[in-house]
ROPALUM-359414 format. One record per residue (C-alpha): x, y, z. Coordinates in steps of 0.02 Angstrom, whole numbers, padded with zeros to 5 digits, always signed. Layout:
XYZ
...
end
This chain:
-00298+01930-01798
-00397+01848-01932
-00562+01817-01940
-00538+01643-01874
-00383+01661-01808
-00305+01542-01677
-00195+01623-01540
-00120+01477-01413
-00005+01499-01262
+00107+01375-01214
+00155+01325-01025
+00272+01182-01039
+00142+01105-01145
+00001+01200-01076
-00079+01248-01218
-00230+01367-01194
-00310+01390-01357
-00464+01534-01388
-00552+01545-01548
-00580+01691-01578
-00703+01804-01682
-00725+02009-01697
-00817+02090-01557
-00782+02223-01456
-00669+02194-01301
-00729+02090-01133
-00778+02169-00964
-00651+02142-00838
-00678+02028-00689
-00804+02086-00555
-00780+02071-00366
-00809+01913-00271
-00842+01814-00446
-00942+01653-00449
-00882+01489-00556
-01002+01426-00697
-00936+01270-00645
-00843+01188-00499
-00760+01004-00448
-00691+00968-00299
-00682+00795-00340
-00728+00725-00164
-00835+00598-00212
-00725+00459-00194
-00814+00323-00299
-00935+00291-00449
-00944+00391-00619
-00971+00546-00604
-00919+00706-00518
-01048+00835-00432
-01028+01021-00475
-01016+01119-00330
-01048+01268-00426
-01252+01245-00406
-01281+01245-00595
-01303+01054-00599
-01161+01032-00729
-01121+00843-00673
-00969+00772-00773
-00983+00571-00816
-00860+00447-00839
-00866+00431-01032
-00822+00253-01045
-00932+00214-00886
-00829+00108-00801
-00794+00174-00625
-00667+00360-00600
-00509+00318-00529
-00473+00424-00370
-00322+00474-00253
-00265+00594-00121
-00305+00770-00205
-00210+00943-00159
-00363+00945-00039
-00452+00796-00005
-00499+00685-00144
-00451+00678-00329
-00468+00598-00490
-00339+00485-00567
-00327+00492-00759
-00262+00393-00890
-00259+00366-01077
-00414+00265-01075
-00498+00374-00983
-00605+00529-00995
-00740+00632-00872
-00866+00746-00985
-00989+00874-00937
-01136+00890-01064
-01138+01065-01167
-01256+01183-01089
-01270+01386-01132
-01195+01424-00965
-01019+01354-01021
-01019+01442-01195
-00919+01582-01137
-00890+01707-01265
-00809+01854-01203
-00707+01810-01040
-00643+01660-00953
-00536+01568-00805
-00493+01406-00822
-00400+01350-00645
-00379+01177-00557
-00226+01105-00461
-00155+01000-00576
+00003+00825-00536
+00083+00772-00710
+00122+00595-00743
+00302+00588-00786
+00275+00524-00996
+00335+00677-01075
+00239+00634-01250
+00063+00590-01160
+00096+00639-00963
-00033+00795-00979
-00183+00815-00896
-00326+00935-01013
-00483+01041-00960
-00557+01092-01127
-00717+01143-01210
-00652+01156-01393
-00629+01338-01406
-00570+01373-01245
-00456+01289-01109
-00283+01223-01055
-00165+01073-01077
-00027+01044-00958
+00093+00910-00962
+00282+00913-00930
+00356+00917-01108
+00453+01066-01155
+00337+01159-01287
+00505+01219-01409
+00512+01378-01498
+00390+01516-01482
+00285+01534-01676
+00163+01676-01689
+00033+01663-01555
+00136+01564-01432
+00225+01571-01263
+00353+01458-01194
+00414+01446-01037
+00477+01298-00916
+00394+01142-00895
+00289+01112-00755
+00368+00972-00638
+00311+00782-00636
+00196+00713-00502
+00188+00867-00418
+00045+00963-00361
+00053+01130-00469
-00089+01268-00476
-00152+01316-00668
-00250+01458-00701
-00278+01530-00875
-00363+01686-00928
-00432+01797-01072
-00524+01965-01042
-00542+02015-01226
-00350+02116-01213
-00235+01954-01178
-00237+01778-01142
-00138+01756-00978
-00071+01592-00879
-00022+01571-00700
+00082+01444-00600
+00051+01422-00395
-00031+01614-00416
+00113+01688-00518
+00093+01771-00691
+00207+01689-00785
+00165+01718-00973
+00034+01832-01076
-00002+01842-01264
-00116+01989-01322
-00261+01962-01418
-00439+02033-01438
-00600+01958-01503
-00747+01869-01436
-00737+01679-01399
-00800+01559-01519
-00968+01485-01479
-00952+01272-01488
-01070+01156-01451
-00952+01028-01392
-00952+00962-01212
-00837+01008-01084
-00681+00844-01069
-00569+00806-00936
-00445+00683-00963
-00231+00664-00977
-00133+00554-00878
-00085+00609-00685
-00178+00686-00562
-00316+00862-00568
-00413+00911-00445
-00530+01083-00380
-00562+01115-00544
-00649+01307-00584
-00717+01395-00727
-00768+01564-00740
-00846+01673-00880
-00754+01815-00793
-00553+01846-00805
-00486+01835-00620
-00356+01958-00549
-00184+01868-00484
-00268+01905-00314
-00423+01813-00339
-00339+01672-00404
-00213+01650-00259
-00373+01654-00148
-00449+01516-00261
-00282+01407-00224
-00292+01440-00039
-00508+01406-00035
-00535+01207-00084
-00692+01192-00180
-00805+01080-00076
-00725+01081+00059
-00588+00956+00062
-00447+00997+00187
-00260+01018+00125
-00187+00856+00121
-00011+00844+00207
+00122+00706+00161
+00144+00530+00240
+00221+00489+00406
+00395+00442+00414
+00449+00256+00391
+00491+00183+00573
+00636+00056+00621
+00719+00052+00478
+00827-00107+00487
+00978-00157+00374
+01004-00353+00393
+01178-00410+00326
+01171-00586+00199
+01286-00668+00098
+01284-00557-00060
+01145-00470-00005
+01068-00347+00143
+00873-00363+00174
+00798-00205+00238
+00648-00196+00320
+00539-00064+00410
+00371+00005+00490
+00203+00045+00385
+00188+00224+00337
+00006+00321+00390
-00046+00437+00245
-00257+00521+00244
-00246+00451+00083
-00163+00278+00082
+00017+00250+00047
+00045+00221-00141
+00245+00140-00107
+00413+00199-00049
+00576+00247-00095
+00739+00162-00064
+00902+00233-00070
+01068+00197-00024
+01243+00265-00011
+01410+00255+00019
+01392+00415+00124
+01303+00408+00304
+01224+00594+00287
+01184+00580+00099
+01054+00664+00057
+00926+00577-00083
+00925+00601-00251
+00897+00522-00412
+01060+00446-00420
+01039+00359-00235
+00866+00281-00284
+00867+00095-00277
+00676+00067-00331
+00517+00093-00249
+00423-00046-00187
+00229-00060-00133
+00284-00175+00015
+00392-00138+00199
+00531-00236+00142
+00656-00233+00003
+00814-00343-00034
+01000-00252-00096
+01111-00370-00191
+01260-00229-00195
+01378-00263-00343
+01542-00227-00215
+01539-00298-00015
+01580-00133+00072
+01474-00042+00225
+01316+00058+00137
+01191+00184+00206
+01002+00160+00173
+00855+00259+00194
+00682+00265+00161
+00524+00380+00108
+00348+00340+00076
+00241+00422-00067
+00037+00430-00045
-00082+00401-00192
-00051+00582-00242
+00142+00546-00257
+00188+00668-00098
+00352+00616-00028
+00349+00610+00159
+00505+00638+00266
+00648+00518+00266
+00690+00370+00405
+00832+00361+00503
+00969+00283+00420
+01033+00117+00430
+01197+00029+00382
+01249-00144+00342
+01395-00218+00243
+01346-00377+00131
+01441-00525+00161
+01529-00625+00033
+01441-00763-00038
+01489-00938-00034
+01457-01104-00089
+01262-01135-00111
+01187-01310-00070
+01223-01476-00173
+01103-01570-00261
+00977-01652-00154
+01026-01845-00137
+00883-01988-00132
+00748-01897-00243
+00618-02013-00241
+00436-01983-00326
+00290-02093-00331
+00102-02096-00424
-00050-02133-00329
-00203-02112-00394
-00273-01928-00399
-00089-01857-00293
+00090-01907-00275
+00218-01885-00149
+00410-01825-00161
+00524-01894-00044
+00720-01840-00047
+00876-01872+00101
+00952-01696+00124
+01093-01610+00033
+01274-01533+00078
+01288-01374+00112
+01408-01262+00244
+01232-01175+00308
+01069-01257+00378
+00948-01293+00231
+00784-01213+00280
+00675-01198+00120
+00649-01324-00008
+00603-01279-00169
+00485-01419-00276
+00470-01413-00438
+00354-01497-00565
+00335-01516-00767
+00253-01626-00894
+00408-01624-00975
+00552-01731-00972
+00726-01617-00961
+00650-01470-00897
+00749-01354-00822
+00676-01274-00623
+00583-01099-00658
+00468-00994-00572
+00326-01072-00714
+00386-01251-00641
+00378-01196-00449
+00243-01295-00357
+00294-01266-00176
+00411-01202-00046
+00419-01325+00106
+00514-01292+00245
+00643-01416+00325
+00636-01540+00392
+00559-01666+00344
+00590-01705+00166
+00432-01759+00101
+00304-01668-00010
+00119-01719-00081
+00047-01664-00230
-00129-01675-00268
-00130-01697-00451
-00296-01655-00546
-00241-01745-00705
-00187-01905-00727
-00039-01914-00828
+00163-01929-00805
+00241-01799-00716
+00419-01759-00680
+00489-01660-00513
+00660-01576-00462
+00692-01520-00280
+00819-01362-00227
+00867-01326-00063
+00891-01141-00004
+01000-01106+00127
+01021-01003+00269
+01119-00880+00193
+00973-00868+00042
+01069-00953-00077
+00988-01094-00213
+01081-01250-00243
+01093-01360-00376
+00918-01437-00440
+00914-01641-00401
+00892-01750-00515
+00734-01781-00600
+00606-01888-00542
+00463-01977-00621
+00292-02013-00564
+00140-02100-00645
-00017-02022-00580
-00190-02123-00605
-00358-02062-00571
-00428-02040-00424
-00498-02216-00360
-00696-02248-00380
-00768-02235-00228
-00917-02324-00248
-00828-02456-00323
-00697-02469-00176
-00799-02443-00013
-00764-02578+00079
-00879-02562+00233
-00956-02413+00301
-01052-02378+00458
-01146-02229+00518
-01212-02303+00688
-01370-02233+00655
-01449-02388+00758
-01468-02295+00900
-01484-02477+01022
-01465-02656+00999
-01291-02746+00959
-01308-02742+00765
-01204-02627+00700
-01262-02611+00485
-01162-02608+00341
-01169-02461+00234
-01085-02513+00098
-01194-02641+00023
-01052-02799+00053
-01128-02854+00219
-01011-02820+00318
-01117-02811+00472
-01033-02779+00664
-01086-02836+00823
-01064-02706+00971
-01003-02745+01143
-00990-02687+01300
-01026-02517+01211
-01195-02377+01194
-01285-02237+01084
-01269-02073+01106
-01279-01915+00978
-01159-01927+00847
-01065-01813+00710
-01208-01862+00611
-01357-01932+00678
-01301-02050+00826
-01145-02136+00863
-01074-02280+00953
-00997-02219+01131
-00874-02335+01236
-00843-02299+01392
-00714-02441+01447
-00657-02596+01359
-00798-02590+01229
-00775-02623+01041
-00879-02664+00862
-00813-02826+00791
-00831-02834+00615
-00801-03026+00542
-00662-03092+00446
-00694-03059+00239
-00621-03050+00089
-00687-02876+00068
-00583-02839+00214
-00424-02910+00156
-00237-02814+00170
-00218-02756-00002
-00113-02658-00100
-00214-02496-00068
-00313-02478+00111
-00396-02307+00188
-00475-02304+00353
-00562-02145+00418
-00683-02107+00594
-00764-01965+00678
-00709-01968+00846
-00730-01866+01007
-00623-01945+01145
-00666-01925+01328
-00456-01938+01370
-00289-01864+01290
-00104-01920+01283
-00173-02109+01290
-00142-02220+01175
-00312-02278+01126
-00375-02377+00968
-00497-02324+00841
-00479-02443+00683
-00398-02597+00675
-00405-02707+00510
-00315-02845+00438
-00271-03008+00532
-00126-03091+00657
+00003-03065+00554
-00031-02904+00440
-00125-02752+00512
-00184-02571+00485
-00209-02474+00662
-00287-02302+00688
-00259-02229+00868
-00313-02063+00954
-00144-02032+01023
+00026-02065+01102
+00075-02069+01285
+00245-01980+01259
+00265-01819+01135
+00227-01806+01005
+00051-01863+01086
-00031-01834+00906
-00156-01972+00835
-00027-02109+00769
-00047-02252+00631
+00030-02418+00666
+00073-02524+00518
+00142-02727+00512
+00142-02863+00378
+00178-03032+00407
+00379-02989+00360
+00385-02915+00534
+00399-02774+00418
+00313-02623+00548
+00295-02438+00526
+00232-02285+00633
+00172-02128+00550
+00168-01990+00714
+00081-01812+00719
+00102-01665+00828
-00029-01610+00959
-00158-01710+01016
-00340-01738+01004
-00473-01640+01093
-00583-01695+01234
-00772-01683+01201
-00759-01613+01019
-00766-01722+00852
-00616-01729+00752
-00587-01856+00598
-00459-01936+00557
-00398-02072+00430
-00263-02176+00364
-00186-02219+00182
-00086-02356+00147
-00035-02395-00029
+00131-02435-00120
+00293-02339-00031
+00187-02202+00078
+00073-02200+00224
-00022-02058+00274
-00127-01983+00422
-00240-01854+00387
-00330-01727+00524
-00477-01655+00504
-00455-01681+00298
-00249-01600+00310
-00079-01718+00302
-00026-01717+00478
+00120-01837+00424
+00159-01975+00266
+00305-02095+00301
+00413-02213+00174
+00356-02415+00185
+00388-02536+00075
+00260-02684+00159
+00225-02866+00089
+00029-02866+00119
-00038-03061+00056
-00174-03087+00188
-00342-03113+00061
-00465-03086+00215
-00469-02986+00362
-00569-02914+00518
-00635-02740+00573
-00617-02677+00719
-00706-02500+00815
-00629-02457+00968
-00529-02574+01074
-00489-02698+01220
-00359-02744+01335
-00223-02634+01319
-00290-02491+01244
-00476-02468+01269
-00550-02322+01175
-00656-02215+01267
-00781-02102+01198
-00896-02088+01047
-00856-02138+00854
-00948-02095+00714
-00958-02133+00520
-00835-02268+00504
-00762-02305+00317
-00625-02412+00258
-00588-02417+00055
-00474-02546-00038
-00398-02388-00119
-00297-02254-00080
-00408-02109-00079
-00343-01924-00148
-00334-01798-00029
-00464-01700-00097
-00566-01850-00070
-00520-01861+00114
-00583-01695+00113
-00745-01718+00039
-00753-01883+00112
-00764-01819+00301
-00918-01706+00276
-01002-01849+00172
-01115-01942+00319
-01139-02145+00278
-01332-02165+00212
end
């Protein structure tokens, strides 16, 4: 060759390029050699990889962001891509100038262009990736490509006579050439896209024998990784138009990186490329065949070093024919508070139970239902969504139902709702008391409007925050009629409360007048035995707005009531336990306040930080609301 001449051979892209220089030929490898450098990349995490060869040649993330890492060929291994690159300073140890062996155990991405993975040092090294090199110019050997994301053993060598490459131990192409390496300061890179791992170099050439011991003897130790368990009942679940498969987690050393569906017309076909559905990262997957007849599935998992475990059993399923999806939702109704909104809507026609609702929601008038516009799923029944709204503005809303069978109907009509800000609570706070007293009868006023109660037939005792007022029979806080207290367009009432009885229908808060009230009560005496609110105007007008289970004995749990335009609402511990439709004709201009109760329904037990707003507070008021104590 030249003076500077260039000799490359070519595995499927492997390209191991010497330069090299005139100097007399290279001693052959010596027994029981020793690498100038060696990675079993088994660290795991962090940026760098330790040498294992002793020499402290540490190789460093060069963009210093964290290595990416995955099951190896034996333990652990790094995961390259374009962006990234692991590079081991230049030290005289690595300038090897008259023999070499480059080896590692090396898992192709599947790019053909950039899929390559590359140990190099300038003037010496290998690229492999799984592109078919072409023809075979001066200097150059072709041969097959090395297969995608599969673990494949590398090794090239020179020994001053011929460069020389091996695949899984095999000599599978040689080029002669002579001449000394060339001497380059550069450092020793890593980097490609796929998988490399027990990387060696020697300044020795290794025999075929040495390196087939190298590919049996992990670098630091790792053990041989095996694949991932078989995925366990399998299940094929017939639909209309569709069959939902669904199965048992996978175990892999390594973590399992997703799996492989396939199907057939054929119950013992055997996977291939052509059967391959998709792979998914999940235990489920959903077939929407293009014809209804009976099809075959199974199912494989790959780990994070793209090993294929063994196949599940199979399982069959024929897709049923689709048929009509639901109607439009009838009696959309939508309404603006301020801060939230609610969505209210009668049902929809459909030859299959409705069990999802879909609710959708855009600034825009005419918009058509997307996954952009999709605010909630809520299942059925009832038919009745909130929104907390964090903007005030005008916003439009579309329901779908989704039936049994998973099919979408027709989007309702659209719906338009005002939304206001959230109401000023220091502007709105009616009358607020944190029974701090402790003793007496005088029960203060928190809220500035002197609304002060008198307590009877009642006692202290320690409170949610601070003390609290504690009945034990027929005992109540009567607050005085005022106009503060009035039945207005927009009411909430909210208490701490630890009752001493359940399923007993006992009253908390009670405001209004005669004729047009706002009741709070712990709970029913027939299911659902939930706190209730009970609701009247002087139109004889009444509504009830239930909740499931009941209250807790001996622990504090809040609850509150809304009342404004269309909806009421009962919140628990800060969540919607229910929100009813009422239209009411509220017109009283005063009212009273009452904590706890008599006659029929004594409370009994302790209640705490008492508020009642003339607004409709937000629920992320509520919220914050409940874990504000009264000063």
């Amino acid at each position: 060759m030249g003076k500077h001449g260039k000799i490359l051979a070519a595995c499927a892209g492997l390209l191991l390029g010497t330069t090299l220089l005139s100097a007399p030929q290279a001693a052959l490898a010596a027994a029981d050699p020793v690498p100038v450098a060696a990675y079993g990349m088994e660290e795991g995490a962090g940026t760098v990889i330790g040498d294992a060869s002793g020499q402290g040649h540490t190789g460093t993330s060069a963009s210093g962001l964290p290595i990416t890492w995955a099951g190896g060929k034996y333990g652990r291994a790094i995961a390259l891509d374009r962006r990234s690159r692991v590079t081991v300073p230049d030290v005289p140890s690595l300038r090897l100038t008259s023999a070499m062996t480059v080896e590692a155990w090396v898992n192709p991405d599947t790019d053909p262009v950039s899929g390559g993975l590359t140990v190099s040092k300038g003037s010496y090294g290998f690229s492999a990736t799984t592109a078919t090199v072409g023809t075979s110019p001066a200097g150059r050997v072709t041969f097959r490509p090395l297969p995608a994301r599969t673990w494949s053993h590398l090794a090239a060598t020179y020994d001053g006579q011929a460069l020389r490459v091996y695949v899984n131990g095999a000599l599978v192409a040689s080029q002669p050439a002579q001449g000394a390496i060339g001497v380059g300061a550069t450092p020793l890179g890593i980097w490609g896209t796929g998988l490399i791992d027990e990387v060696r170099i020697y300044d020795t050439a290794l025999s075929e024998a040495q390196i087939n011991a190298d590919m049996a003897a992990p670098v630091a130790g790792g053990s041989l990784n095996g694949p991932p368990t078989a995925p366990e009942a399998l299940t094929a679940v017939p639909g209309y138009g569709k069959t939902v498969l669904s199965w048992q987690a996978s175990t892999d050393d390594d973590g399992i990186a997703g799996y492989e569906v396939h199907r057939s017309a054929r119950a013992d076909f055997t996977p291939t490329g052509s059967t391959l559905l998709g792979t998914v990262t999940t235990t489920s997957y959903t077939d929407v065949p293009k014809y209804r007849d009976t099809y075959h599935y199974r199912v494989r998992a790959m780990d994070t070093s793209h090993r294929l475990g063994p196949l599940s059993e199979p399982a069959s399923a024929k897709a049923m024919e689709p048929d009509s999806p639901p109607g439009a939702p009838w009696g959309v109704r939508a309404y603006g508070h301020g801060g939230w909104a609610t969505v209210w809507w009668g049902g929809v026609s459909d030859d299959h139970p409705v069990h999802t609702w879909e609710i959708h929601r855009s600034t825009a008038s005419g918009f058509a239902p997307s996954a952009a516009t999709l605010l909630a799923l809520v299942d059925s029944p009832p038919y009745e969504y909130m929104d907390t709204v964090q903007e005030p503005g005008t916003y439009y809303y579309r329901v779908i139902g989704v039936d049994s069978a998973g099919q979408r109907g027709t989007p309702s009509e659209e719906q338009r709702a005002a939304v206001g800000p959230a109401p000023d609570l220091s502007q709105t706070l009616a009358a607020a008391y944190g029974m701090n007293e402790g003793g007496g009868t005088t029960v203060r006023d928190g809220s500035g409007r002197g609304n002060t109660g008198t307590a009877y037939g009642a006692g202290w005792a320690d409170g949610r925050f601070g003390t609290s007022v504690e009945f034990s029979a027929g005992g109540a806080v009567l607050v005085p009629s005022s106009k503060s207290l009035g039945m207005t367009t927009g009411i909430t009432m909210s208490a701490w409360v630890n009752p001493t009885r359940s399923k007993t229908s006992e009253t908390i808060l009670r405001r209004g007048s005669l004729q047009e009230t706002l009741e709070l009560f712990t709970a029913k005496s027939s299911a659902p035995y939930g706190p209730h609110v009970h609701a009247s105007d002087r139109m004889n007008s009444t509504v009830t707005v239930p909740s499931g289970p009941s209250l807790p004995t001996g622990v504090w749990s809040h609850v509150a009531a809304v009342l404004e335009g269309e909806t009421a609402v009962l919140y628990v511990n800060g969540e919607v336990a229910r929100m009813v439709r009422w239209s009411p004709h509220l017109t009283e201009e005063t009212g009273q306040l009452k904590i706890g109760g008599d006659g029929l329904s004594p409370f009994v037990g302790r209640v705490d930080e008492v508020k009642t707003y003339n607004a409709a507070l937000s629920p992320s008021q509520i919220k914050a609301d409940m874990e504000t104590p009264v000063p």
